[in-house]
Every structure is written in structure tokens, then in C-alpha cells.
N, C-alpha and C positions, 0 to 999 in steps of 0.2 A: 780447189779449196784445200788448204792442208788445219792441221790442227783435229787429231783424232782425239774423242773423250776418253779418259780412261777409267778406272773405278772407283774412284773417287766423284766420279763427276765434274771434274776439270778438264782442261784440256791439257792433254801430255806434251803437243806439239809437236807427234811425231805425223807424218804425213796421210792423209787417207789413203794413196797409190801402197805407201809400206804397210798399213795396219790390213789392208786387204787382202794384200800378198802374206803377211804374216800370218793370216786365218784363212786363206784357199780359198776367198769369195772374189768377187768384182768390187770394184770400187761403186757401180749402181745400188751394190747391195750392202753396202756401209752406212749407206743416207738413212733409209730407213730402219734402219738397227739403230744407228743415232738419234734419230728421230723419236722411234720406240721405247731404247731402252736409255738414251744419253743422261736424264737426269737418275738412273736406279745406280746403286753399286753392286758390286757381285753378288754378295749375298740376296741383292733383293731379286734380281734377276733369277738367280737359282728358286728361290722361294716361289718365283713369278711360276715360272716352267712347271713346277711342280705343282701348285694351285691349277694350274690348266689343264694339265695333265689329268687328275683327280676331277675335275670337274668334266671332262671329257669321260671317265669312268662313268662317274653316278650319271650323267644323260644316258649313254648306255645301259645303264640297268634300270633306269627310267622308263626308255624306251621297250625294251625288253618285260618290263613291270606290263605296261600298258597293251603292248602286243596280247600277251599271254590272258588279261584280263576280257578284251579282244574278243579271241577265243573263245572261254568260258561261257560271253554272252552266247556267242552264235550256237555253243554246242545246248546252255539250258535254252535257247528261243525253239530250238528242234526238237527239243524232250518234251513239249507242252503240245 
């Protein structure tokens, strides 16, 4: 199948074997990039990355939150 999308969200028409090689993946691993990100343009993608990113943060300190509260219970359940 040839015809890679490019950031526009069209198809550039250059080949999925070339756009694969030109970015150091597999051609298996162009499907689903395409798949994933074929209708964003770059900017939205970068935007994307970053929103996950940051949302991967705050679960972390989420989790982190909740731990530590965790804690507190088991240490006042012991003081009583």
C-alpha cells in the first residue's frame, strides 16, 4: 500500500516502505501511526504528546497523593 499522510492530513503519495525508512521504524509501524495520528497535523500531534505527557504527570502525583494519605490512615488507626 503506498500513499503516506502527511501533515496536512492528505496523502503526499510518497510511499509507506520510504516514509518508514525515512523515520527509522518498520513499515508495520506506520499503520498504526496512520491509523492514530493520520487525520492530526503536526501541531496537533505535538499538542497530543504533550497533553499525555502531563496527564501521565498528574496520575502520578495522584497516585502518589493517595499513597501518602494511605499512610496517615494506617499510622492514626495505630495511635488510637
Amino acid at each position: 500500500m503506498s500513499g503516506w499522510w502527511g501533515s496536512s492530513g492528505r496523502r503526499t503519495g510518497e510511499p509507506v516502505a520510504e516514509a518508514a525508512k525515512r523515520h527509522g521504524v518498520s513499515e508495520q509501524t506506520i499503520y498504526p501511526w496512520r491509523k492514530r495520528f493520520g487525520e492530526l497535523r503536526t501541531e496537533d500531534v505535538r499538542r497530543r504528546r504533550h497533553l499525555e505527557a502531563e496527564n501521565a504527570r498528574l496520575k502520578k502525583l495522584v497516585a502518589e497523593r493517595d499513597l501518602e494519605i494511605e499512610v496517615m490512615r494506617e499510622v492514626a488507626a495505630k495511635n488510637w
